[in-house]
PyMOL Python script that loads the backbone (N, CA, C, O; Angstrom):
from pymol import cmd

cmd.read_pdbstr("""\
ATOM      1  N   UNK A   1      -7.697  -8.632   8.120  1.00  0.00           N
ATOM      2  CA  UNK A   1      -7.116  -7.543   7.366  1.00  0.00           C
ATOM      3  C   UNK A   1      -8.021  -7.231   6.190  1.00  0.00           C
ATOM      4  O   UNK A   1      -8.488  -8.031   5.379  1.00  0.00           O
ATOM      5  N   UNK A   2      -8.183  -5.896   6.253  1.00  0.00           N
ATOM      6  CA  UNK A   2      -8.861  -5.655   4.552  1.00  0.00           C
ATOM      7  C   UNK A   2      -8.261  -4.678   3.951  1.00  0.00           C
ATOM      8  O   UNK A   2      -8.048  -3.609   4.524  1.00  0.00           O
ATOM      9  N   UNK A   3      -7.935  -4.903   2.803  1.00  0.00           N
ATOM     10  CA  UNK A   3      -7.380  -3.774   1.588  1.00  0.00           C
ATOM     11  C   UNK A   3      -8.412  -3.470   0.622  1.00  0.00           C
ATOM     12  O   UNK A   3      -9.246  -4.269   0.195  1.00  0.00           O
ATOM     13  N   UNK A   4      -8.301  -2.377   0.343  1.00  0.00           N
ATOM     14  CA  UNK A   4      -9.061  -1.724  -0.455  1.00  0.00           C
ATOM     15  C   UNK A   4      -8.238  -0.795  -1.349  1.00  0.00           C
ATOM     16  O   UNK A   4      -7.400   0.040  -1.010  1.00  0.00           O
ATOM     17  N   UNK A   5      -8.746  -1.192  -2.793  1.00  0.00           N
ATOM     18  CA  UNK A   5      -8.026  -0.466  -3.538  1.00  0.00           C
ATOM     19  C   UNK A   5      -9.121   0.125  -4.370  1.00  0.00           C
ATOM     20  O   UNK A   5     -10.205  -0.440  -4.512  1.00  0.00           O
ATOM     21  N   UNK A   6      -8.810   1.293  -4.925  1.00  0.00           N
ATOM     22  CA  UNK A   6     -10.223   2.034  -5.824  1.00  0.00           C
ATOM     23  C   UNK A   6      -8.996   2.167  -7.060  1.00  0.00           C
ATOM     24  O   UNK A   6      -7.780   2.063  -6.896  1.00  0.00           O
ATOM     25  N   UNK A   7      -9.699   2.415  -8.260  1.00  0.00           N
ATOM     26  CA  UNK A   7      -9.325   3.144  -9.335  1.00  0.00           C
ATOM     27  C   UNK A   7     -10.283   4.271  -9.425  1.00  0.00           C
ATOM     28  O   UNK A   7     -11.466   4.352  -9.096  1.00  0.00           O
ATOM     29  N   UNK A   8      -9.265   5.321 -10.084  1.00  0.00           N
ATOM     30  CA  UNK A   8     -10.617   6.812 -10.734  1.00  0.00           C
ATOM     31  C   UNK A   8     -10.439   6.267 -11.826  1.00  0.00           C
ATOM     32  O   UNK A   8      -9.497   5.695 -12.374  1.00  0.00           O
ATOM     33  N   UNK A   9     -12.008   6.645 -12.210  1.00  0.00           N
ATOM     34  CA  UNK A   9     -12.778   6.694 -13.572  1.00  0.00           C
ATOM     35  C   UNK A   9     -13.239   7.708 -13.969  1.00  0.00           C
ATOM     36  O   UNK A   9     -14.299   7.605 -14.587  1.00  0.00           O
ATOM     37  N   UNK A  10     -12.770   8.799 -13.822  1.00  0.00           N
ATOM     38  CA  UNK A  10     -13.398  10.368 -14.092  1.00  0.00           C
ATOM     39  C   UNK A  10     -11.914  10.898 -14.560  1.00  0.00           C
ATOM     40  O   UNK A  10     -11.445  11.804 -13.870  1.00  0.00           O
ATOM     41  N   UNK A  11     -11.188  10.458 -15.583  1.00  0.00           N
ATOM     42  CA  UNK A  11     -10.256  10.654 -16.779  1.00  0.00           C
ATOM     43  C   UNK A  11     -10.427  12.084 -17.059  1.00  0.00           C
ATOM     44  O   UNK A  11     -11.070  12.117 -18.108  1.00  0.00           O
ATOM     45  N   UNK A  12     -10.215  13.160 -16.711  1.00  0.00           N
ATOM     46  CA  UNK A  12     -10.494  14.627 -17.345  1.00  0.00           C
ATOM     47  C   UNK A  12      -9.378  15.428 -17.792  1.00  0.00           C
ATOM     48  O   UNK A  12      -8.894  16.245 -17.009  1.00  0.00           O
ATOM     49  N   UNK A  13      -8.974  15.311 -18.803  1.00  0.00           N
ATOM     50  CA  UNK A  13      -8.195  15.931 -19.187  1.00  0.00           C
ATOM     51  C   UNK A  13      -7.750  17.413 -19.103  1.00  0.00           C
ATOM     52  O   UNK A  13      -8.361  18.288 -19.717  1.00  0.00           O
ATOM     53  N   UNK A  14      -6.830  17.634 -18.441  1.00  0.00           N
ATOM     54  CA  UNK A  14      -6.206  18.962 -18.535  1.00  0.00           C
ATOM     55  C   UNK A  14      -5.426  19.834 -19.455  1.00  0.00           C
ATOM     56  O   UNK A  14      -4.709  19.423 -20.367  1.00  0.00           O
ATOM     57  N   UNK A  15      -5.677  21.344 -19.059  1.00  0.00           N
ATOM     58  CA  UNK A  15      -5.071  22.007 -20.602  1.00  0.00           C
ATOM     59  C   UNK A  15      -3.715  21.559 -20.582  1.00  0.00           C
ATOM     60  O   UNK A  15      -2.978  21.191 -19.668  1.00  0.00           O
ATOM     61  N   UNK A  16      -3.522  21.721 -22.208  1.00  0.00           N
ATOM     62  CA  UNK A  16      -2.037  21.227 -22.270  1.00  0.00           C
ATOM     63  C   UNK A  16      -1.999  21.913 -24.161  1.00  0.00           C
ATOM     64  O   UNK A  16      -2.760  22.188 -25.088  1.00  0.00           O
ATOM     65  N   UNK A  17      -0.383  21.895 -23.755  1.00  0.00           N
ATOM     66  CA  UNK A  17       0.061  22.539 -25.830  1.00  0.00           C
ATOM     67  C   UNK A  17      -0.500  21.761 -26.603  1.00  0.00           C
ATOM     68  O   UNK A  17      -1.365  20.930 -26.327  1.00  0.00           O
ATOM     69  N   UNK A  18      -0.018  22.004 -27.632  1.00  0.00           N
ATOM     70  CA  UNK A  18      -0.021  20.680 -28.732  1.00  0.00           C
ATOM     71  C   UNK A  18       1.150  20.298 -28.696  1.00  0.00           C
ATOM     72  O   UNK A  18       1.137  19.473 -29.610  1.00  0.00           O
ATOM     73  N   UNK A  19       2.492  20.299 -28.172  1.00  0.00           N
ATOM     74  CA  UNK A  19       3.295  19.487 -28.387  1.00  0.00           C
ATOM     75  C   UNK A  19       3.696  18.553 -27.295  1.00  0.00           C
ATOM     76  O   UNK A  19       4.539  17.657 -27.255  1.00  0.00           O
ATOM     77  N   UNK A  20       2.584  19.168 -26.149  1.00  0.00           N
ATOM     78  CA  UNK A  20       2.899  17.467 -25.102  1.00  0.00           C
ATOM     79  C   UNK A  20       1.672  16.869 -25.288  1.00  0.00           C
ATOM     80  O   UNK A  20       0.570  17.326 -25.591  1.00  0.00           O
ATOM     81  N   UNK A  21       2.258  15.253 -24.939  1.00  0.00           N
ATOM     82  CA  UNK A  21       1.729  14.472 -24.098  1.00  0.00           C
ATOM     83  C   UNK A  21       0.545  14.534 -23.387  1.00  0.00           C
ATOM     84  O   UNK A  21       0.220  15.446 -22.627  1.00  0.00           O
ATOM     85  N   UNK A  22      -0.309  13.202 -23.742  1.00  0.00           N
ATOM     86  CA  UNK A  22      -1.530  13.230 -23.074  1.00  0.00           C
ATOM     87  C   UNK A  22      -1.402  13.621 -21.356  1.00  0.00           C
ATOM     88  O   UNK A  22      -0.396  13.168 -20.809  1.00  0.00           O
ATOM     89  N   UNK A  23      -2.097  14.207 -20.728  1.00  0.00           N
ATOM     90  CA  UNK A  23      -1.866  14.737 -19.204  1.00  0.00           C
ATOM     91  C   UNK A  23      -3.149  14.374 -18.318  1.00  0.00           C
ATOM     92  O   UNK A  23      -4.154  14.153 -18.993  1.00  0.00           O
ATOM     93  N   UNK A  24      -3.269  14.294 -17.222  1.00  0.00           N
ATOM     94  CA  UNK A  24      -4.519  14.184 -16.821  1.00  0.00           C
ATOM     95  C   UNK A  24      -4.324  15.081 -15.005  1.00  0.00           C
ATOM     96  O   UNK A  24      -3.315  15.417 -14.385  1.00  0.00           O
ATOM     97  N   UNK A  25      -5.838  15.199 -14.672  1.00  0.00           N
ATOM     98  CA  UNK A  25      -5.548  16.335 -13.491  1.00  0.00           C
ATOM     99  C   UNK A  25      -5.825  15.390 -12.648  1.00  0.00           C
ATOM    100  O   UNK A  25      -6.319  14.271 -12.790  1.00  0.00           O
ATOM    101  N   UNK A  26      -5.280  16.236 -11.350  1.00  0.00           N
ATOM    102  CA  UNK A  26      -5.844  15.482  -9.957  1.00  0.00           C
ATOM    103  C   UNK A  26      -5.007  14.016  -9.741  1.00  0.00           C
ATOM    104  O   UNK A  26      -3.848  13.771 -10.075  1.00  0.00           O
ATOM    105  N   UNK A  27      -5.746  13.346  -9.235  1.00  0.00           N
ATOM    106  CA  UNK A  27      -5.986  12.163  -8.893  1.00  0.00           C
ATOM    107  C   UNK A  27      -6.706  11.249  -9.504  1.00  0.00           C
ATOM    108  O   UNK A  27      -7.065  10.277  -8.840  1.00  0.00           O
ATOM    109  N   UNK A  28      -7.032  11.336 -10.722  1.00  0.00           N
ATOM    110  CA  UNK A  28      -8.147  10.799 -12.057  1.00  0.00           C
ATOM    111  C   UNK A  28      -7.211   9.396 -11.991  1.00  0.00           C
ATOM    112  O   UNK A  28      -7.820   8.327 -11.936  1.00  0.00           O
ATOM    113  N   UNK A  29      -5.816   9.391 -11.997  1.00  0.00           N
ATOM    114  CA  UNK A  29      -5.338   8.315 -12.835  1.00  0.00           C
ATOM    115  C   UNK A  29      -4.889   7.584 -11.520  1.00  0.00           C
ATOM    116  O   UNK A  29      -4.901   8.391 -10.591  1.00  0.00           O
ATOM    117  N   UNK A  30      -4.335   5.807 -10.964  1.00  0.00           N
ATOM    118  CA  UNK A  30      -3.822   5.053 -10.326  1.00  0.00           C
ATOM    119  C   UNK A  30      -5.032   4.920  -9.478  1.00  0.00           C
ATOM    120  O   UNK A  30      -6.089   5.548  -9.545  1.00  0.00           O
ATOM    121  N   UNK A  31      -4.514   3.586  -8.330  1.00  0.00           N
ATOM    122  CA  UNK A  31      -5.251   3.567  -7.309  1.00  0.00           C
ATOM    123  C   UNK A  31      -4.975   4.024  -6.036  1.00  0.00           C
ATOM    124  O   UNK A  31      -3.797   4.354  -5.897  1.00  0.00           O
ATOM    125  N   UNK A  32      -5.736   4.162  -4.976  1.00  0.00           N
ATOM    126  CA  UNK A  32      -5.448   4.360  -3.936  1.00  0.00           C
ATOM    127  C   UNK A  32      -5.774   3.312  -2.940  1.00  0.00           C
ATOM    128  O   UNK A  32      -6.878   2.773  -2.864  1.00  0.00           O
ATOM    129  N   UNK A  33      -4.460   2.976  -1.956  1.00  0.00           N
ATOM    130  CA  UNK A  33      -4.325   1.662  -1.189  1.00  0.00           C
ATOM    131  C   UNK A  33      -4.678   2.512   0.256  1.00  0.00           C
ATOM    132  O   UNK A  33      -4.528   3.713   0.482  1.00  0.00           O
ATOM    133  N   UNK A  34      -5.306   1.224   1.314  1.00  0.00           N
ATOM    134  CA  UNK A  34      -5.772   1.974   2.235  1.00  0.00           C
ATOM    135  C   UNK A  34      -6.032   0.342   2.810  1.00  0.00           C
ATOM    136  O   UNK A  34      -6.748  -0.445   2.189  1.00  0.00           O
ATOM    137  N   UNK A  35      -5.232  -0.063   4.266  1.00  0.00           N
ATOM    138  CA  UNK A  35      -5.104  -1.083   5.039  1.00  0.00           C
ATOM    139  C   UNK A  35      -5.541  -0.564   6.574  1.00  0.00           C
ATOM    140  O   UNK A  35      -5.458   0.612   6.928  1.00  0.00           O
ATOM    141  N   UNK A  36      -5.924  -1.436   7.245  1.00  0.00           N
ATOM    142  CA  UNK A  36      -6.711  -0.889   8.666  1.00  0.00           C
ATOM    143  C   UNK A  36      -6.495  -2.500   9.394  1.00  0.00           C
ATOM    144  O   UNK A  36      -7.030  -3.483   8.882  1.00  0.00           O
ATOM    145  N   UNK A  37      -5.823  -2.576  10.380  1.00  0.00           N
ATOM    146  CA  UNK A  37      -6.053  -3.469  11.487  1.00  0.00           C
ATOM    147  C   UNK A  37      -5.147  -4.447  11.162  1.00  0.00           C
ATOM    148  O   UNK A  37      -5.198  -5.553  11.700  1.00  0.00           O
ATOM    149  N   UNK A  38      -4.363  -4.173  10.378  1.00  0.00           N
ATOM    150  CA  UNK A  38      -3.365  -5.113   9.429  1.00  0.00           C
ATOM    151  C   UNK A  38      -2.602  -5.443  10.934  1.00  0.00           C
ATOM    152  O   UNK A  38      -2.225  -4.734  11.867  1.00  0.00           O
ATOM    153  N   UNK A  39      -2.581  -7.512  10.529  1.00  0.00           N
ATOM    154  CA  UNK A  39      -1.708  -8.106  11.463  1.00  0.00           C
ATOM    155  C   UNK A  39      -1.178  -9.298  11.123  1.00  0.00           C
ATOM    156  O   UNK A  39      -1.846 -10.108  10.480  1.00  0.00           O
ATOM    157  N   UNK A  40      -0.243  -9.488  11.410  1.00  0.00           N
ATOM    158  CA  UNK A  40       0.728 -10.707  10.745  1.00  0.00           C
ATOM    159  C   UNK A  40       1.078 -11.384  11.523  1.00  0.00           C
ATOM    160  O   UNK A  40       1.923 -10.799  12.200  1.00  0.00           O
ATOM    161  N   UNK A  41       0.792 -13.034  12.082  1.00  0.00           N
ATOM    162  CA  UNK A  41       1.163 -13.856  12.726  1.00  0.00           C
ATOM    163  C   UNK A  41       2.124 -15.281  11.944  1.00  0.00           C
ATOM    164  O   UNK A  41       2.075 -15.809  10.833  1.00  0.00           O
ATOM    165  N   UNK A  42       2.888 -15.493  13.086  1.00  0.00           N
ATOM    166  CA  UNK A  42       4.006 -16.208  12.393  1.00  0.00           C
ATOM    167  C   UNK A  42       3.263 -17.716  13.272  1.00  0.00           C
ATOM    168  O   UNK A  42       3.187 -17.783  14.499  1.00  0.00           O
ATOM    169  N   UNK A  43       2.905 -18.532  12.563  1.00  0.00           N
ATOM    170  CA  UNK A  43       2.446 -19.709  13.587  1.00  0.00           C
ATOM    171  C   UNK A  43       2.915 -20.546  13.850  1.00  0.00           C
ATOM    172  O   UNK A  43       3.510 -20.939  12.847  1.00  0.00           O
ATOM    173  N   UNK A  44       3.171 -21.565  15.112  1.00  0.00           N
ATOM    174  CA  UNK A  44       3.883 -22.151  15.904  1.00  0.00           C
ATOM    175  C   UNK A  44       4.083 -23.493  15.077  1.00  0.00           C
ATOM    176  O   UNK A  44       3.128 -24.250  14.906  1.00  0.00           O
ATOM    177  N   UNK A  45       5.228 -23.744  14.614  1.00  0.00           N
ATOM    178  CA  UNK A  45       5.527 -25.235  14.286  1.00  0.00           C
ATOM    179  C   UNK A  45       5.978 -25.756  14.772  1.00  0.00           C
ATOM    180  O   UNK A  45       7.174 -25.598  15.016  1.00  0.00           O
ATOM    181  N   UNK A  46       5.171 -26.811  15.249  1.00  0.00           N
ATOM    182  CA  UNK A  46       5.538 -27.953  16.950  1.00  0.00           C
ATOM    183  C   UNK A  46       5.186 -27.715  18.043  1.00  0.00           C
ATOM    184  O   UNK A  46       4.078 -27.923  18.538  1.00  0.00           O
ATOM    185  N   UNK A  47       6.673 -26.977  18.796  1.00  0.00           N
ATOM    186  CA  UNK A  47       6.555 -26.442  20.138  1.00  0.00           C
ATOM    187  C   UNK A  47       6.710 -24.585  19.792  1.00  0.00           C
ATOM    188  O   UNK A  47       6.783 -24.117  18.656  1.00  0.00           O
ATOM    189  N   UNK A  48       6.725 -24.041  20.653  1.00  0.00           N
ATOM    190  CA  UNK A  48       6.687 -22.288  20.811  1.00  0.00           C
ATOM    191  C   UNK A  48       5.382 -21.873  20.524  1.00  0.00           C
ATOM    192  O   UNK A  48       4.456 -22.249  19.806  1.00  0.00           O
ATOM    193  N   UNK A  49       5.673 -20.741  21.527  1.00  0.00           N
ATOM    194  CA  UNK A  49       4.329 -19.819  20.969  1.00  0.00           C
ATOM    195  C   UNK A  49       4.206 -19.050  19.424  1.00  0.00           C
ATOM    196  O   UNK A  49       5.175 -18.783  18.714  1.00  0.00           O
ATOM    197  N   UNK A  50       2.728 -18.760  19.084  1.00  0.00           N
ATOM    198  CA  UNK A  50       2.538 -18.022  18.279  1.00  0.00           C
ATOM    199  C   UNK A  50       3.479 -17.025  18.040  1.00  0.00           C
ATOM    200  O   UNK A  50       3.928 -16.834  19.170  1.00  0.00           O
ATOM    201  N   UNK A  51       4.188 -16.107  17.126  1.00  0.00           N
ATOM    202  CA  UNK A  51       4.659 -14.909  17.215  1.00  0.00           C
ATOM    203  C   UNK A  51       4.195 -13.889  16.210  1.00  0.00           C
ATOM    204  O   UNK A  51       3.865 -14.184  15.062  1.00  0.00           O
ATOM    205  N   UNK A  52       4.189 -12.599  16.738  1.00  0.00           N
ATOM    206  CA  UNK A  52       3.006 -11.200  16.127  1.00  0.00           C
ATOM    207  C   UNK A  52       4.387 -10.832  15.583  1.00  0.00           C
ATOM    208  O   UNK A  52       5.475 -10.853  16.160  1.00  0.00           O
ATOM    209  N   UNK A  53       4.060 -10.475  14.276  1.00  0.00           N
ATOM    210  CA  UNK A  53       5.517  -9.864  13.812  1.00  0.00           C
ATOM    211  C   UNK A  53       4.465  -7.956  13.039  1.00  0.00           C
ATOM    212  O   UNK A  53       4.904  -6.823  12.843  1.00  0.00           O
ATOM    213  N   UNK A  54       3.039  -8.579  12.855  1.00  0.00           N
ATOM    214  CA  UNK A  54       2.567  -6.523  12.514  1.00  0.00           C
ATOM    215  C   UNK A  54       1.539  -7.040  13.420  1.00  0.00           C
ATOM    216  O   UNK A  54       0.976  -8.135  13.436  1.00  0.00           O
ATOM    217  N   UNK A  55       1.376  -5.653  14.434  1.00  0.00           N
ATOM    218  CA  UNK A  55       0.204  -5.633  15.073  1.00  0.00           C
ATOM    219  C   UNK A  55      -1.027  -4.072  14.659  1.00  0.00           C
ATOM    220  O   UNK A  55      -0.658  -2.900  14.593  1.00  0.00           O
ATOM    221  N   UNK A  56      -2.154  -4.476  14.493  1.00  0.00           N
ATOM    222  CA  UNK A  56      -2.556  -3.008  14.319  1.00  0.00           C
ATOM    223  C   UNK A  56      -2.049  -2.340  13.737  1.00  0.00           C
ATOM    224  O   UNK A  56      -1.536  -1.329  14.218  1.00  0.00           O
ATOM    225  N   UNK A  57      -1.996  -2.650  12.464  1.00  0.00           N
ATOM    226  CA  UNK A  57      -1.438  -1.463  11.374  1.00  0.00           C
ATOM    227  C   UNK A  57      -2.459  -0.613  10.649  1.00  0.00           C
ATOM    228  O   UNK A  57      -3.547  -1.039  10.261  1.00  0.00           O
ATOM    229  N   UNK A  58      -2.003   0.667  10.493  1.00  0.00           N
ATOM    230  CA  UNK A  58      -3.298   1.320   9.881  1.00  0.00           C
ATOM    231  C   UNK A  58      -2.549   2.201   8.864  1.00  0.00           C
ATOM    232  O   UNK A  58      -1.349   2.170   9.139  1.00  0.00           O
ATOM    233  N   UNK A  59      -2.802   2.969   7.800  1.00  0.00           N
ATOM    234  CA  UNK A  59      -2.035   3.156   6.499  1.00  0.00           C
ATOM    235  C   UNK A  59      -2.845   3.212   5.138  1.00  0.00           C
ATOM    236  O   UNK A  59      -3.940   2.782   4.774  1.00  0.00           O
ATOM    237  N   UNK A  60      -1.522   4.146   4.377  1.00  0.00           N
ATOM    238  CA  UNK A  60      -2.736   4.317   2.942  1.00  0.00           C
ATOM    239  C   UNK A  60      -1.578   5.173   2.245  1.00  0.00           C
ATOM    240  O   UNK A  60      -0.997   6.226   2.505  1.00  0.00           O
ATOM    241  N   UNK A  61      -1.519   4.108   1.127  1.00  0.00           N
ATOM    242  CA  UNK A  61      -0.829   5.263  -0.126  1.00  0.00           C
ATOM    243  C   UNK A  61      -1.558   5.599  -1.562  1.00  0.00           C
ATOM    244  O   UNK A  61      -2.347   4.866  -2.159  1.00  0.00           O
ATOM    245  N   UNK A  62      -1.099   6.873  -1.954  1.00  0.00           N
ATOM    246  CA  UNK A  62      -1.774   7.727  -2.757  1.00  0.00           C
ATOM    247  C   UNK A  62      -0.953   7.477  -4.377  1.00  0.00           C
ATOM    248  O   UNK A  62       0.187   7.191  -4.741  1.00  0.00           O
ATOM    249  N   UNK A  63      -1.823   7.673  -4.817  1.00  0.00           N
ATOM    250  CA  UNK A  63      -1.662   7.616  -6.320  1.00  0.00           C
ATOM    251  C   UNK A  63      -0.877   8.594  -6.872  1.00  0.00           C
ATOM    252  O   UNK A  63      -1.540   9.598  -7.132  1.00  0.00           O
ATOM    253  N   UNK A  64       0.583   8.704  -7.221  1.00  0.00           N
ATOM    254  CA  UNK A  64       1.315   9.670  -7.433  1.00  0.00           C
ATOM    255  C   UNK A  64       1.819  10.886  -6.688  1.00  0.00           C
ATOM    256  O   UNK A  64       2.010  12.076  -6.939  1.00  0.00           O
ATOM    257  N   UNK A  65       1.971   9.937  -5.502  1.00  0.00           N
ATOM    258  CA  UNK A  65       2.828  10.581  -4.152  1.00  0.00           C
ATOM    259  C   UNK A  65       4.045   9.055  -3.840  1.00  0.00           C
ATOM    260  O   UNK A  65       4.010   7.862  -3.537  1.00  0.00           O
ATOM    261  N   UNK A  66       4.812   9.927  -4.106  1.00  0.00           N
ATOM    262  CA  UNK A  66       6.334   8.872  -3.175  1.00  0.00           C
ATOM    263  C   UNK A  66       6.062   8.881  -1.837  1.00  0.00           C
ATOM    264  O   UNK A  66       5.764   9.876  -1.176  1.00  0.00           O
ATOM    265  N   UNK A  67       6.192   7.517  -1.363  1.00  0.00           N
ATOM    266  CA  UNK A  67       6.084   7.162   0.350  1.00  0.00           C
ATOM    267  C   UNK A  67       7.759   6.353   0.002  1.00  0.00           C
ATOM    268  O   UNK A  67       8.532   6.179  -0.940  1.00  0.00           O
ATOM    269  N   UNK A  68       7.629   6.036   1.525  1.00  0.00           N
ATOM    270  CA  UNK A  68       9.221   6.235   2.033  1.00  0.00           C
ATOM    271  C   UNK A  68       8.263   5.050   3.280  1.00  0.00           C
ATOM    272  O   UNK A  68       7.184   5.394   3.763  1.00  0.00           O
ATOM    273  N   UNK A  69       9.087   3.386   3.681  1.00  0.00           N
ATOM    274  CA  UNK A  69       8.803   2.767   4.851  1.00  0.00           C
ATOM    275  C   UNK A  69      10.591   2.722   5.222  1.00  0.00           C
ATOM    276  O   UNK A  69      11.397   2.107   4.523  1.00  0.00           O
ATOM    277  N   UNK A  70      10.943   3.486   6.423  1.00  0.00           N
ATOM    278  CA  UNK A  70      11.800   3.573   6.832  1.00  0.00           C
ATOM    279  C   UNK A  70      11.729   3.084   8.385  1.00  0.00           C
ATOM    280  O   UNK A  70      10.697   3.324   9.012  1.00  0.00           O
ATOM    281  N   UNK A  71      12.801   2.407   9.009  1.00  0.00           N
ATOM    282  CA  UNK A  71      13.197   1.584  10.245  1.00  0.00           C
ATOM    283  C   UNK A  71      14.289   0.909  10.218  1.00  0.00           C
ATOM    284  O   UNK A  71      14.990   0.689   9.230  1.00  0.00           O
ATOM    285  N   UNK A  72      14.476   0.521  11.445  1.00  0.00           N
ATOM    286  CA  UNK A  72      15.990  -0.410  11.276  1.00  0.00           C
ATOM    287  C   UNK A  72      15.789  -1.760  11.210  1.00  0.00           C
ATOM    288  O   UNK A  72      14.716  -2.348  11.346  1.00  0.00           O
ATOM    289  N   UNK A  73      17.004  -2.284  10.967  1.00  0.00           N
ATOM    290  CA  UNK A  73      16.872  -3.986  10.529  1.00  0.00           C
ATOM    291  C   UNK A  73      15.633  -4.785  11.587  1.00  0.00           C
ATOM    292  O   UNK A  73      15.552  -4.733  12.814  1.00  0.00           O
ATOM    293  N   UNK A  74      14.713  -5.540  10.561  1.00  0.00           N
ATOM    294  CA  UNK A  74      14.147  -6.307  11.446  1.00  0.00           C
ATOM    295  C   UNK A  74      12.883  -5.787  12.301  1.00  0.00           C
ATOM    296  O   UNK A  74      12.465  -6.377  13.297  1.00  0.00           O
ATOM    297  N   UNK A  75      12.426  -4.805  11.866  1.00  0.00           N
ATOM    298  CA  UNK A  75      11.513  -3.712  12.448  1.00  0.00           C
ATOM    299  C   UNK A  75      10.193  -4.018  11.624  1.00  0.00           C
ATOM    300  O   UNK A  75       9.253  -3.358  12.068  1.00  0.00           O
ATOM    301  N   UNK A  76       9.831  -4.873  10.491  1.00  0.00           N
ATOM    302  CA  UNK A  76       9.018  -5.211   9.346  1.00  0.00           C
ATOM    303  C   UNK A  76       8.804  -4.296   8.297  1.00  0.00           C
ATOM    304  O   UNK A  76       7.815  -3.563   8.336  1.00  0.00           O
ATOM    305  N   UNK A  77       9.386  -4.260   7.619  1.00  0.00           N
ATOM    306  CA  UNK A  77       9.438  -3.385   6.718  1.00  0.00           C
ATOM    307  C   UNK A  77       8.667  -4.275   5.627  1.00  0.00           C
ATOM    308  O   UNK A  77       7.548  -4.238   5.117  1.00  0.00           O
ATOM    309  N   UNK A  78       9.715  -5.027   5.523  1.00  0.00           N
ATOM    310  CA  UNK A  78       9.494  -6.326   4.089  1.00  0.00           C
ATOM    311  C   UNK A  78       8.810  -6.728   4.692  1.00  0.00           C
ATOM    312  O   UNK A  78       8.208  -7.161   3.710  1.00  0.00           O
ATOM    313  N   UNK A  79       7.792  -7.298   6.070  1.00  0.00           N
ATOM    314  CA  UNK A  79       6.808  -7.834   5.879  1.00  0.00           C
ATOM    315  C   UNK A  79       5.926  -7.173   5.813  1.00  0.00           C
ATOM    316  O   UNK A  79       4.996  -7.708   5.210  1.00  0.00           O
ATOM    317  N   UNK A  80       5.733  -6.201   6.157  1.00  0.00           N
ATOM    318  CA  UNK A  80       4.720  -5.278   5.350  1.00  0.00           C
ATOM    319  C   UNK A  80       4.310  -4.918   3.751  1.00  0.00           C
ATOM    320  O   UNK A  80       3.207  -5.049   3.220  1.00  0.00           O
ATOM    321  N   UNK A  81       5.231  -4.553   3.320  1.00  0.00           N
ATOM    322  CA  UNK A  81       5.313  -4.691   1.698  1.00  0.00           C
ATOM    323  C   UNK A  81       4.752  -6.222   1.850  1.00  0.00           C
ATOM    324  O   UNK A  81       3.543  -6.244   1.623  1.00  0.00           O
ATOM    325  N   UNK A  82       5.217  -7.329   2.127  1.00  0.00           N
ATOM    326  CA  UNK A  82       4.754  -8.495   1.373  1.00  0.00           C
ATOM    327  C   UNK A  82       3.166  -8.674   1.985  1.00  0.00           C
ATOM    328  O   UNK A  82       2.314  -9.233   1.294  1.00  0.00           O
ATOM    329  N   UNK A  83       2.914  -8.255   3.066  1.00  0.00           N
ATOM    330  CA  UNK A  83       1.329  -9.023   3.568  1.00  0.00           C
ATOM    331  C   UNK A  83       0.502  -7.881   2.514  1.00  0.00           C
ATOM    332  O   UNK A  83      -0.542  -8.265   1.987  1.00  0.00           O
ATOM    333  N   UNK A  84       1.090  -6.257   2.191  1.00  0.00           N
ATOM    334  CA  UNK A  84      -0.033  -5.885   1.102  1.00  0.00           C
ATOM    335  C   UNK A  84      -0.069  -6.132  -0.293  1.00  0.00           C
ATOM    336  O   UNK A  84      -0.910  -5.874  -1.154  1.00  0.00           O
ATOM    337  N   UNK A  85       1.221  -6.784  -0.322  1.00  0.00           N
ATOM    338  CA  UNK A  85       1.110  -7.383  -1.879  1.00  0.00           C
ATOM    339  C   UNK A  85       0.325  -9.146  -1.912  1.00  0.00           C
ATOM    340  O   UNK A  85       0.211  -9.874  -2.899  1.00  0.00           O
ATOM    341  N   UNK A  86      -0.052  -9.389  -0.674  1.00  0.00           N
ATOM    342  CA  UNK A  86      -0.966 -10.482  -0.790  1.00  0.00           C
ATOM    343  C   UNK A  86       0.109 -12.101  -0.964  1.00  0.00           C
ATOM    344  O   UNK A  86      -0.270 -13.170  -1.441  1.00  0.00           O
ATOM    345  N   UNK A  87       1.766 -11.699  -0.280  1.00  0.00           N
ATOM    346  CA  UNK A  87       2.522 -12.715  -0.317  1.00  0.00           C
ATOM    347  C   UNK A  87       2.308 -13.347   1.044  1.00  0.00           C
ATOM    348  O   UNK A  87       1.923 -12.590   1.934  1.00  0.00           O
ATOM    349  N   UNK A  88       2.477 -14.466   1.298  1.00  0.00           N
ATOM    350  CA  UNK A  88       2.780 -14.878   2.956  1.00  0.00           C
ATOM    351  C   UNK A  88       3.739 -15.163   2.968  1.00  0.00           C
ATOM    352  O   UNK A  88       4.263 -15.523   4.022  1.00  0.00           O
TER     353      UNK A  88
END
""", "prot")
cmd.dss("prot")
cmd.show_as("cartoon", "prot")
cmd.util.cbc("prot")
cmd.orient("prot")
């Protein structure tokens, strides 16, 4: 599995009043996540086989866009969130 995360460093400020708040354009600010081949094996303690709980996952979220991982119980949701937050 590889993750890759970037930060922008090209901070450019956009017009704005004087009575707001610092603002920035684009995509200047957060990172962007981006996973490829993502797979999660559950490994055999004792007897049983191996079990694949993500196979081939491919994916990428954006820096100030809402994503949504929707499925039904048991479908990996939470193990997804946890293998890109780097939990086992």
């Amino acid at each position: 599995m590889e993750i890759e995360a970037a930060s922008g460093s090209n901070n450019k400020r956009c017009n704005m009043d004087e009575n707001e708040d610092e603002t920035y354009c684009g995509m200047d600010r957060g990172s962007f996540l981006a996973w490829e081949d993502l797979r999660v094996m559950l490994p055999n303690f004792g007897k049983g086989p191996t079990k694949r709980l993500l196979n081939g996952l491919n994916g990428f979220a954006e820096p100030g866009k809402i994503m949504a991982i929707m499925g039904p119980s048991g479908s990996g949701k939470s193990t997804l969130l946890d293998s890109l937050a780097g939990n086992s």
